[in-house]
N, C-alpha and C positions, 0 to 999 in steps of 0.2 A: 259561690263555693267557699262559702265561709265555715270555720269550725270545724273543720273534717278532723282535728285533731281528737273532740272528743267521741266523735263514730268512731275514729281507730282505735282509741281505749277500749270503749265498746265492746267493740269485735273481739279483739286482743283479750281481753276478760276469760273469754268463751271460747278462746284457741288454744286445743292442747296441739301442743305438737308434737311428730311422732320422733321418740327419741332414738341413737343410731344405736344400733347391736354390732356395732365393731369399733375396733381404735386406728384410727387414721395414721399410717405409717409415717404422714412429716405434721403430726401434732394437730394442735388446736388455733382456734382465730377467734377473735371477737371487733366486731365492730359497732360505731353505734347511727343509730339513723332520729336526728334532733330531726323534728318539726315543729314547728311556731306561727303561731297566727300572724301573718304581714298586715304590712296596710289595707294590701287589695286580695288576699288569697292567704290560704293557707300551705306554706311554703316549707320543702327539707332541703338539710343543709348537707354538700354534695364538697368531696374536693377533687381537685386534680392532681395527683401522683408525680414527684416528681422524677424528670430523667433520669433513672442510675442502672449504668452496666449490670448486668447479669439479673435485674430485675424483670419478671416476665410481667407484672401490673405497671412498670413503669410510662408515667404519663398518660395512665386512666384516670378514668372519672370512680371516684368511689367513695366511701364511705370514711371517719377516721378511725382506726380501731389498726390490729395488726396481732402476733403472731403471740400465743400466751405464754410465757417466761416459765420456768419452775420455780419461782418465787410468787406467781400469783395463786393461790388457792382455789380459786374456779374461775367460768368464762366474764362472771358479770366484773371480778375484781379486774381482771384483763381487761375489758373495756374500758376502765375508768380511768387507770395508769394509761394505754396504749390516746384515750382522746384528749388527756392532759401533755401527754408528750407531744403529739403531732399539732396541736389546735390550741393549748393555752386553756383548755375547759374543764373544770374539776365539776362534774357531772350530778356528784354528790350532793355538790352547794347550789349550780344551777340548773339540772334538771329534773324533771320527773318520769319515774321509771314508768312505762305504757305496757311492756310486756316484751315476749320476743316473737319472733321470726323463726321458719323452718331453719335447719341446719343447711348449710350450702357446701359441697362435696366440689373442692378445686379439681377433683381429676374430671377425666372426659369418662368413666364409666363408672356408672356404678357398685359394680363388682371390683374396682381398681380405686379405692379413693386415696387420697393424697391429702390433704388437711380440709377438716372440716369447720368452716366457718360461721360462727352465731351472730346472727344481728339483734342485737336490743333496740328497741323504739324508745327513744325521749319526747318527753313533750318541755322544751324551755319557753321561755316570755323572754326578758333582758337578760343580757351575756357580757359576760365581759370582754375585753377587747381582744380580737383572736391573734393571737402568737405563730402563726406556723413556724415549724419549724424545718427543718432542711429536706423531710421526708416530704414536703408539702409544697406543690406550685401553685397552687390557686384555689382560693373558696368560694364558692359559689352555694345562693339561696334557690331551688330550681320549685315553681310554682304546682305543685297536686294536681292543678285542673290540666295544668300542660300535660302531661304523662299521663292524667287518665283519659284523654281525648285518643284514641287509635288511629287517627286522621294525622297525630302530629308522629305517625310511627315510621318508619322508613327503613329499606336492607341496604347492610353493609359489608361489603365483600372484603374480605381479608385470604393471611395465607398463614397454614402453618403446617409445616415440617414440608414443603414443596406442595402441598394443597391448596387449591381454593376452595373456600367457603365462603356462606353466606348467613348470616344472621340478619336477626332485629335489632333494631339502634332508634334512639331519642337524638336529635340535634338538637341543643337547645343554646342559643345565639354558637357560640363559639365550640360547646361542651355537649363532646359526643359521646354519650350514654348506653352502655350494652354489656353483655359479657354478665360476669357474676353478679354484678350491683345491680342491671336489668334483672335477674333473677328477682333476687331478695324483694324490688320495684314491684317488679310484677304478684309478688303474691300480696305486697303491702295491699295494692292498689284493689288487687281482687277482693279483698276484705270491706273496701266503700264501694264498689260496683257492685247494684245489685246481679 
């Protein structure tokens, strides 16, 4: 499962995606999803969010990117500023742009959305040494083949507003995978599965 970075170019080439016909009451988001050929796999780099009050992503597994400023000019300028602040990576000098990802809609309906978030695909080689910064508990490289194996998928019962639910979740050692970034995952992945 080597090289999967250039089928997701590929793909990515030949994906329009469809754009939203509304403006998100709490704004816009940009994140980016770096993948790099490892030694043994072809590997995205994944962080873990860290603890802070009144944050409802706090201590997920996600993406680095975050909320777009009115000083950024569009969503890809937002990515670049948002994974230099969080990670130490000026995207510009180490990566290459792949393409994007559908828009990801934070509320729970889609007639009700709440910010919507774009994912850009990088494809990097060597990086320089990562910075997290205080927004940031841990980074982690999570392997393609592991996530697109449905065998390594598993449900994860949570609660919100006094309900239980149930979703789909990745554990991958320590870094438990679900929620919006499983989205965004999922359509990436759809795009190498035939």
């Amino acid at each position: 499962m080597r090289d999967l970075s250039r089928q997701l170019e590929s793909r990515l080439l030949a994906f329009a995606k469809d754009e939203a016909d509304f403006e998100p009451r709490a704004g816009r988001a940009a994140v980016a999803i770096m993948v790099r050929e490892g030694l043994d796999a072809t590997e995205m780099l994944m962080i873990r969010r860290a603890t802070r009050e009144g944050d409802p992503w706090s201590g997920h597994m996600g993406f680095p990117g975050g909320r777009r400023d009115p000083g950024d000019p569009c969503n890809f300028s937002c990515v670049l500023r948002e994974t230099e602040e969080e990670i130490g990576v000026d995207l510009g000098q180490w990566g290459t742009r792949l393409g994007e990802l559908s828009d990801v809609n934070t509320g729970w309906r889609a007639d009700r959305p709440e910010m919507l978030v774009t994912p850009f695909v990088f494809r990097v080689a060597e990086l320089p040494e990562l910075t997290p910064n205080h927004e940031v508990d841990d980074v982690v490289w999570v392997p393609l083949h592991f996530l697109m194996d449905h065998r390594n998928r598993e449900p994860l019962a949570w609660e919100w507003k006094g309900q239980k639910m149930e979703t789909d979740s990745y554990l991958y050692d320590s870094y438990r995978i679900w929620g919006l970034s499983l989205m965004m995952i999922d359509e990436m992945i759809g795009m190498l599965n035939p």
